[in-house]
C-alpha positions as CSV (number, residue, x, y, z in Angstrom):
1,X,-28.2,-139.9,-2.4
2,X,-28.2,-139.7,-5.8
3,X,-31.5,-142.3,-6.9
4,X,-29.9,-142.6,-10.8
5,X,-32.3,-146.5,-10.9
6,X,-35.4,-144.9,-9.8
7,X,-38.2,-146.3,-11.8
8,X,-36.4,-149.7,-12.6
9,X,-37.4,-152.8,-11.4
10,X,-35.7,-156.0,-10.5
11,X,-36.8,-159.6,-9.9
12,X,-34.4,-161.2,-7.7
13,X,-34.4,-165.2,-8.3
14,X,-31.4,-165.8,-6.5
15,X,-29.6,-166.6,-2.9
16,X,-26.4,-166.6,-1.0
17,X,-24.3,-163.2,-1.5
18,X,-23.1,-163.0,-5.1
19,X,-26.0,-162.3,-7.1
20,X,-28.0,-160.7,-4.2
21,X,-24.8,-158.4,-3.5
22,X,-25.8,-157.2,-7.2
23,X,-29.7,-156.4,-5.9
24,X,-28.2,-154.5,-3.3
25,X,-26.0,-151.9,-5.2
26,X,-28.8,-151.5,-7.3
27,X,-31.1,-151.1,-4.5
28,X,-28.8,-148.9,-3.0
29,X,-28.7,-146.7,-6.6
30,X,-32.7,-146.3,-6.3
31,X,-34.2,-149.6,-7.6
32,X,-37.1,-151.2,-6.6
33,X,-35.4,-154.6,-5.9
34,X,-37.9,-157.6,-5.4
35,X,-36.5,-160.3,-3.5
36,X,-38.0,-163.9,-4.6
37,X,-37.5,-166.2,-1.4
38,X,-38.6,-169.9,-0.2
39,X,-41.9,-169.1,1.6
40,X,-40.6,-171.9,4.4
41,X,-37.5,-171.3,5.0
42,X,-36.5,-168.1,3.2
43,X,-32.8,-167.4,1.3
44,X,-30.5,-170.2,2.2
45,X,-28.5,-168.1,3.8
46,X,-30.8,-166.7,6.5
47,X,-29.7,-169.7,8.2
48,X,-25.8,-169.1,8.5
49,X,-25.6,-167.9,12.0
50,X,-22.2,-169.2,12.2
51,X,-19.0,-168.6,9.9
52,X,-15.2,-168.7,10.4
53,X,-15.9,-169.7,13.9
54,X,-17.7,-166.0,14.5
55,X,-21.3,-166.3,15.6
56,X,-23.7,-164.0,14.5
57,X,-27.5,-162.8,16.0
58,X,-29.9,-164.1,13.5
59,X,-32.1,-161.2,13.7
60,X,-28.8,-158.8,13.1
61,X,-27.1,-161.4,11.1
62,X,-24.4,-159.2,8.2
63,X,-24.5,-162.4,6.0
64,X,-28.3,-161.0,5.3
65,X,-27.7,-157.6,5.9
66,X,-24.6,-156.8,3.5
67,X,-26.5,-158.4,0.1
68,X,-30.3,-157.9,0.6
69,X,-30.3,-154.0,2.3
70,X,-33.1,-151.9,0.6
71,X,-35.0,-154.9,-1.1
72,X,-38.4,-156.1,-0.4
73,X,-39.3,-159.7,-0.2
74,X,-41.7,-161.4,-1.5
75,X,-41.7,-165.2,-0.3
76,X,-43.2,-167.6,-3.9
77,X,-42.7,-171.0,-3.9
78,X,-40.9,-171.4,-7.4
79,X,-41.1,-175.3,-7.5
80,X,-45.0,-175.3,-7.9
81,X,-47.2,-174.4,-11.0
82,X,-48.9,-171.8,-8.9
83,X,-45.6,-170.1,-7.9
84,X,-44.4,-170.0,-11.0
85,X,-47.6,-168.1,-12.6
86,X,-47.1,-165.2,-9.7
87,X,-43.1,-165.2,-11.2
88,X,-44.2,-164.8,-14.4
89,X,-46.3,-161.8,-13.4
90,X,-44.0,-160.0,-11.6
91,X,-41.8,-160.1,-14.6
92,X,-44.2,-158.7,-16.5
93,X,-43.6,-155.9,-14.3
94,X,-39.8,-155.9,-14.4
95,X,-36.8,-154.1,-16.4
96,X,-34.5,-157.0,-14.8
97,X,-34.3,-160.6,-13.9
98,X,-31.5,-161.4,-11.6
99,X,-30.7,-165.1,-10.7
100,X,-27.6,-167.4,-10.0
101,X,-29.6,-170.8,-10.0
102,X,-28.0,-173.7,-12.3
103,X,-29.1,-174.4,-15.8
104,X,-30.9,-177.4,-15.2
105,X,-32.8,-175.5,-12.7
106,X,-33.8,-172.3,-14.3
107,X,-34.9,-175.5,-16.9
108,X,-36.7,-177.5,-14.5
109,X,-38.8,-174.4,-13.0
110,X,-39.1,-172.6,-15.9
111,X,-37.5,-169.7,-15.3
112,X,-34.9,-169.5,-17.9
113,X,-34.3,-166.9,-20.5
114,X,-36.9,-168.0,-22.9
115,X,-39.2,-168.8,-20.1
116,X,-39.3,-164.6,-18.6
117,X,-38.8,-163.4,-22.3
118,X,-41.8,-165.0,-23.0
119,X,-43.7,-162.9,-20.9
120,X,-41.8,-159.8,-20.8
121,X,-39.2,-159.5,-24.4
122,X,-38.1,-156.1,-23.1
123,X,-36.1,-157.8,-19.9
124,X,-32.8,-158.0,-19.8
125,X,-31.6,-161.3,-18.2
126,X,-29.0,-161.5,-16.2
127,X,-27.4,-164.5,-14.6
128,X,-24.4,-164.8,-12.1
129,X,-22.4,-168.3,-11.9
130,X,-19.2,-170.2,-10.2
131,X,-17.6,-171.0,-13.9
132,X,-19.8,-169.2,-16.8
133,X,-23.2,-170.2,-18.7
134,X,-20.9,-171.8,-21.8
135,X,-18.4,-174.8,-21.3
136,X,-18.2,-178.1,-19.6
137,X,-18.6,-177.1,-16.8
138,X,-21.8,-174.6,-17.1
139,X,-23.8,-176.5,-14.7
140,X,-21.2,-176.9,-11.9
141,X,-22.4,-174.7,-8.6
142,X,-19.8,-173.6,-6.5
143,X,-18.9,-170.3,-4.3
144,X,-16.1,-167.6,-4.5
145,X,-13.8,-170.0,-2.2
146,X,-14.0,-172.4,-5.0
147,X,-14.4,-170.7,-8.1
148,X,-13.2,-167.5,-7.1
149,X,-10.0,-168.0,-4.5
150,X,-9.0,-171.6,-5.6
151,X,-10.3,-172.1,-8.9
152,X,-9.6,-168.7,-9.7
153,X,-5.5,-168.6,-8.8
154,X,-5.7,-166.2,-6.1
155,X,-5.4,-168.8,-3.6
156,X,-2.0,-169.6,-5.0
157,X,-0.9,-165.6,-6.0
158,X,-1.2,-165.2,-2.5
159,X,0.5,-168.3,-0.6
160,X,4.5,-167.6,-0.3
161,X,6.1,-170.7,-1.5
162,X,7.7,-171.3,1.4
163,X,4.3,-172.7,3.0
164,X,4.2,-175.8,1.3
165,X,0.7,-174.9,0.5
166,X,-2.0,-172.6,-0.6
167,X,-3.9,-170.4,2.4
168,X,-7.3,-170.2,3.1
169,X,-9.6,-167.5,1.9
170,X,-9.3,-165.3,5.1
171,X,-12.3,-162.8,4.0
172,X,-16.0,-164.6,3.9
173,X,-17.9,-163.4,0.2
174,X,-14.6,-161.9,-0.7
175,X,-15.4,-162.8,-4.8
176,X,-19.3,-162.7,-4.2
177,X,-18.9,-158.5,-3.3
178,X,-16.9,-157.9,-6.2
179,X,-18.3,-160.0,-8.6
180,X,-21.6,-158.7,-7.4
181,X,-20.7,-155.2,-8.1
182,X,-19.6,-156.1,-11.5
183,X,-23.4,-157.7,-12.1
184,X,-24.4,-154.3,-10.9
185,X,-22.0,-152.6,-13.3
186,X,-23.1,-154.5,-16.1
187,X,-27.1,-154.1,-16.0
188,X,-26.8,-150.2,-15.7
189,X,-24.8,-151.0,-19.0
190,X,-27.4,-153.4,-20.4
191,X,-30.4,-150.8,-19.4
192,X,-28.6,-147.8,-21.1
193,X,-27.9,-149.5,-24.3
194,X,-31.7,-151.0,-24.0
195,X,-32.6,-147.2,-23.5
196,X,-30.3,-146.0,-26.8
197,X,-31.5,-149.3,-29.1
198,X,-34.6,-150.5,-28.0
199,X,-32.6,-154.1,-27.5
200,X,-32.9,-156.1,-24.7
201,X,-29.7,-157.9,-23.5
202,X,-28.5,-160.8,-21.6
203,X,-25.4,-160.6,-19.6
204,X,-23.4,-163.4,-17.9
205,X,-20.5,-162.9,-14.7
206,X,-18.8,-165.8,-13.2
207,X,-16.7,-166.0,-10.2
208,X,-13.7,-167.3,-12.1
209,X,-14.2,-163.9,-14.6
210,X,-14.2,-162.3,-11.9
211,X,-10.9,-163.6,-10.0
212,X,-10.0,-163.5,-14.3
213,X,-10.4,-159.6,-13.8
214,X,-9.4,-158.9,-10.5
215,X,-5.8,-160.5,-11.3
216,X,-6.2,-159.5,-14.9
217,X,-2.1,-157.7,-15.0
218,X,-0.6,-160.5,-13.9
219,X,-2.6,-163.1,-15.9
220,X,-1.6,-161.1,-19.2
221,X,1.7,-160.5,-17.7
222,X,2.0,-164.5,-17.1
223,X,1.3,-165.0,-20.7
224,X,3.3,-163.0,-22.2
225,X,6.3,-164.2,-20.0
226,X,5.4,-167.2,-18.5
227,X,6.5,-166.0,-15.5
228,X,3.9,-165.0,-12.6
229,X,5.0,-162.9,-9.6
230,X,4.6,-164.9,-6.1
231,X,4.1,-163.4,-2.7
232,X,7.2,-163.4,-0.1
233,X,6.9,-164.7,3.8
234,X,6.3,-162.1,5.5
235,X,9.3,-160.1,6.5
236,X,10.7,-156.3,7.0
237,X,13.4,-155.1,4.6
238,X,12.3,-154.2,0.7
239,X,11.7,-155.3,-2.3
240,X,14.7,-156.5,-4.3
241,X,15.4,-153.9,-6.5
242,X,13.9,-151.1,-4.7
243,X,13.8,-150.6,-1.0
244,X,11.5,-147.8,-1.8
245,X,8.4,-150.3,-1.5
246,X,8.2,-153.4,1.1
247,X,6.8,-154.1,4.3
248,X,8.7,-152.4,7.3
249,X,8.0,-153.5,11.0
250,X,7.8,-150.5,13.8
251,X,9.0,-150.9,17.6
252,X,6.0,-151.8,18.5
253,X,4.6,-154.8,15.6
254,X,3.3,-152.5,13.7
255,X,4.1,-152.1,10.2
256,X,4.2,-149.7,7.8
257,X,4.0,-150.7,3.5
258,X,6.0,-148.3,1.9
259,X,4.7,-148.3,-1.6
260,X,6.9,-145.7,-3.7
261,X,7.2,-147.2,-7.6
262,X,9.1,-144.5,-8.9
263,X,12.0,-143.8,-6.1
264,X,13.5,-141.1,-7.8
265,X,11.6,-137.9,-6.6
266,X,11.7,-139.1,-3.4
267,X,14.5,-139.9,-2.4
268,X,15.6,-137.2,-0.5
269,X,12.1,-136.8,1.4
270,X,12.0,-140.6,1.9
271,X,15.4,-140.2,3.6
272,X,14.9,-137.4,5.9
273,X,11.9,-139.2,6.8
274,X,13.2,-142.1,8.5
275,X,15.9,-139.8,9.9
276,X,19.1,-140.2,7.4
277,X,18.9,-137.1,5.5
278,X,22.6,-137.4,4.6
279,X,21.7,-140.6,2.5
280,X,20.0,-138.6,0.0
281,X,23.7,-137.8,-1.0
282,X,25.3,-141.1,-0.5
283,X,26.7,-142.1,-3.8
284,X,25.0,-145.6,-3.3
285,X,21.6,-144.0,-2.9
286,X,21.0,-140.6,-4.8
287,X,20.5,-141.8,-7.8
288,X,17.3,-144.3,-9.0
289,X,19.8,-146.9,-10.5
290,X,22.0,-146.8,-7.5
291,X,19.6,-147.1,-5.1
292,X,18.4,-150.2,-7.0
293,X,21.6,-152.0,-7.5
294,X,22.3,-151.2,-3.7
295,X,18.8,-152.3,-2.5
296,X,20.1,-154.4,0.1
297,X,22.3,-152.0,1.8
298,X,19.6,-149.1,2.1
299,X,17.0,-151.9,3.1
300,X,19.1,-152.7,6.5
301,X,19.2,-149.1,7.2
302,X,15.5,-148.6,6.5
303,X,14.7,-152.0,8.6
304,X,16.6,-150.1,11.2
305,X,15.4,-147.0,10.8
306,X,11.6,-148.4,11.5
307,X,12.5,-150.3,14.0
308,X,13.9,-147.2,16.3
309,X,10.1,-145.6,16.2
310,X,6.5,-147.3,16.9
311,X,3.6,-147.2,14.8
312,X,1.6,-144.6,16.0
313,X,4.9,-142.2,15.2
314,X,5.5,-143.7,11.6
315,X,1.8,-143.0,10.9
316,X,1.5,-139.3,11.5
317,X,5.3,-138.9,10.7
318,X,5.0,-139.9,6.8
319,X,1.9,-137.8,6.5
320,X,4.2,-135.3,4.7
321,X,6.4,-137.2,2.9
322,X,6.3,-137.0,-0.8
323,X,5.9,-140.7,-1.9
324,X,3.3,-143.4,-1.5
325,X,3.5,-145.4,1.2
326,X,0.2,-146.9,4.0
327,X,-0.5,-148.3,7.5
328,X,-0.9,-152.1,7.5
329,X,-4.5,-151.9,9.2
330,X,-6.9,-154.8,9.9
331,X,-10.9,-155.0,8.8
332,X,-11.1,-153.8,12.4
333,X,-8.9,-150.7,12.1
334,X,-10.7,-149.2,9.0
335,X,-13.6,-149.3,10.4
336,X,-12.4,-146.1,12.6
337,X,-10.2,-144.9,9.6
338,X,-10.5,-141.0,9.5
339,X,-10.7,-141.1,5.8
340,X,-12.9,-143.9,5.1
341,X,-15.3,-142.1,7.6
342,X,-14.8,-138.8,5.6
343,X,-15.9,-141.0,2.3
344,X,-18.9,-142.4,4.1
345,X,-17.6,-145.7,3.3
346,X,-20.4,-146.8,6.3
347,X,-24.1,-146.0,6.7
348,X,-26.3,-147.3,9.1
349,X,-29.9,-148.8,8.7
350,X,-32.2,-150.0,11.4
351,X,-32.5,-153.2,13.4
352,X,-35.7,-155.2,12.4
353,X,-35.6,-156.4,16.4
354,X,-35.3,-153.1,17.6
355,X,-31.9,-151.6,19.3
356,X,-28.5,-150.4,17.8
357,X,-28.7,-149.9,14.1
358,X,-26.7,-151.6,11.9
359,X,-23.4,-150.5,10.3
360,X,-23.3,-151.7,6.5
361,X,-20.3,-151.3,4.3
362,X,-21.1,-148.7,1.1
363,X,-21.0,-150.0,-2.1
364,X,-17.5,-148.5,-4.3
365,X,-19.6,-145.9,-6.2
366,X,-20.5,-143.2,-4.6
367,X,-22.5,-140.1,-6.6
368,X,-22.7,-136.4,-5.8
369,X,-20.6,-136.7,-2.7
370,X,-23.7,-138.0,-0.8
371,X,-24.3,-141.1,1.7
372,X,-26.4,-144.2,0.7
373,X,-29.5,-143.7,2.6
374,X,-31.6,-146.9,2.6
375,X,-33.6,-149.8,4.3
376,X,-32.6,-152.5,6.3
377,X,-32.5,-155.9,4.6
378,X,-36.4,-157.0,4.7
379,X,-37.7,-160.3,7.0
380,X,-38.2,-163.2,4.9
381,X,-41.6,-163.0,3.0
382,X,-42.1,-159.4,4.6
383,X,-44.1,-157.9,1.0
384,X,-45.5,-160.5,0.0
385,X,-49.0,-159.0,0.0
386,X,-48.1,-155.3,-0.5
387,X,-46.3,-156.5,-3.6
388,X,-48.7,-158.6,-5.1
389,X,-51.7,-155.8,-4.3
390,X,-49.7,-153.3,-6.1
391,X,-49.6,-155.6,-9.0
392,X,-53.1,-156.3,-9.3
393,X,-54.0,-159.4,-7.6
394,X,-57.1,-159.3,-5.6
395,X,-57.2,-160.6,-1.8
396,X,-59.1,-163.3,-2.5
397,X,-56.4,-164.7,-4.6
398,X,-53.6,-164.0,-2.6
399,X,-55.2,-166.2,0.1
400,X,-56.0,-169.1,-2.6
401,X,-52.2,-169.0,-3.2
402,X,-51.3,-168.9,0.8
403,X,-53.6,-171.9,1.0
404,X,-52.1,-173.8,-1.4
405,X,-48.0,-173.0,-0.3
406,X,-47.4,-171.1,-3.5
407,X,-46.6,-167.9,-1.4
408,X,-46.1,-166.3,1.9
């Protein structure tokens, strides 16, 4: 794979999955990612071994896996004097600081903005929050099921009225990925305009900017109509207006999401699809602004239609029709998905404990057609020395700072 962020560094101060899924793209693009962690007990998250009732091996645990792959780490101590100094010098080393600790933290420790500049001006600074580093609520924590599903509207977007409620966020670090990604996105930015000007930036991305973003269309749409689209109980038939995109259900529970926004072109193909060729001339159908003032009537016969056939037919069956349309498939069924395979939307790293290696899920960006080829996530601590010796620091030192509970 393509290394486009060899030769930049980046100082990790950070834990959980949204900022450290950030480290990881980056890692994955080439960069020497360093991974500041608790010399006890390591990122916070090493200790989720448990989550949505799914329990996980610690020593093959995804929750580490998925945000820290390709990093080294280096375990520092960051609420002692001594810790700090071994922070300061690693930035000296570094193109980026990465962190998602509150204000009053990076404050408290000394790691904030003016703190790393002071060491390093050239750094660019980049911090990942629940709510943004400007507003009341700057030094509120919180993760993407707050900030991001809740906070964020999603929670409601996606809960059909009918439910009397909001649903729970069904996908753990659903926000943390994206908004991660976005991080990612926007120190390439930051180091390419550094590399142009000669200025170092700061950047800021927030779980609700990112649930902001991600729903971005209907937000604007909600302003400027004050109207937001809501999400149906599920059902099959179409969409009023056009039965050219809904949900249909096969013979067998399956379903099939036909997707097509512009019917015209395809009407006829859609209807010698599902086995009604003749429809395609119906007077109530073979026209666009027919077909949507008769919605209901073609949507029976569609429902119909699907229901005559199972899933497995439906799916190779609409290979060649012309329109848009997809297989409703779980997390589990993509994982064997013939394209996403062919896209090398997996890669595989080794266990630390030996055995099986481990599947990971590729980051979005993929360059030159290649496969992300990289590490495992490392063991808590697991650089500590090698990283320090390559900076500088004699043994002798290192073992001062061991003694002492600075480092690991």
């Amino acid at each position: 794979m393509a290394q486009v962020m060899k030769g930049v560094r980046v100082l990790e101060v950070a834990q959980f999955t949204f900022v450290p899924a950030a480290g990881a793209i980056l890692a994955d693009w080439g960069a020497d990612v360093i991974k500041i962690e608790h010399p006890v007990r390591g990122d916070t998250q090493r200790g989720f071994v448990k989550l949505g009732g799914i329990e996980t091996d610690p020593n093959r645990c995804p929750f580490v896996e998925h945000p820290n792959r390709g990093k080294r780490s280096v375990g520092v101590d960051i609420s002692t004097p001594e810790g700090m100094e071994v922070i300061y010098e690693l930035a000296k080393t570094a193109d980026v600081f990465l962190t998602n600790y509150l204000p009053n933290q990076r404050q408290k420790m000394k790691f904030d903005i003016e703190h790393i500049r002071a060491v390093n001006p050239n750094i660019i600074y980049a911090r990942g929050s629940a709510f943004g580093d400007k507003g009341p609520d700057r030094d509120v924590g919180g993760f993407d099921g707050t900030a991001f599903w809740n906070r964020g509207g999603l929670a409601d977007a996606f809960s059909p009225k009918e439910l009397g409620g909001p649903i729970s966020q069904g996908v753990p670090a659903f926000g943390d990925s994206i908004g991660g990604m976005n991080i990612a996105g926007g120190i390439a930015a930051a180091l390419f305009h550094r590399a142009q000007t000669g200025e170092a930036t700061e950047l800021d991305v927030s779980l609700l900017s990112t649930a902001w973003w991600a729903a971005g269309t209907s937000i604007d749409m909600g302003i400027e109509t004050n109207q937001i689209m809501g999400n149906r109980m599920p059902q099959s038939g179409g969409n009023p207006g056009n039965p050219l995109m809904g949900n249909y259900y096969c013979s067998d529970g399956g379903v099939i999401n036909m997707c097509t926004l512009t019917p015209g072109p395809h009407i006829k193909s859609f209807f010698t699809h599902i086995g009604k060729p003749e429809l395609a001339d119906d007077e109530r159908f073979s026209e666009v602004k027919a077909l949507m003032q008769n919605w209901e009537a073609a949507s029976e016969i569609i429902v119909a239609a699907f229901a005559e056939k199972d899933f497995k037919y439906w799916r190779e069956h609409l290979k060649t029709y012309s329109g848009q349309w997809a297989p409703v498939q779980s997390l589990l069924d993509i994982t064997s998905d013939e394209q996403a395979l062919a896209n090398d939307m997996l890669f595989e790293v080794e266990s630390a404990s030996g055995g099986d290696p481990i599947k990971l899920v590729r980051g979005p960006v993929q360059f030159n057609h290649e496969p992300v080829k990289t590490e495992r996530a490392p063991l808590a601590s697991e650089h500590t020395e090698l990283v320090l010796m390559e900076m500088g620091m004699e043994w002798d030192k290192i073992e001062e700072l061991k003694e002492k509970g600075a480092i690991a």
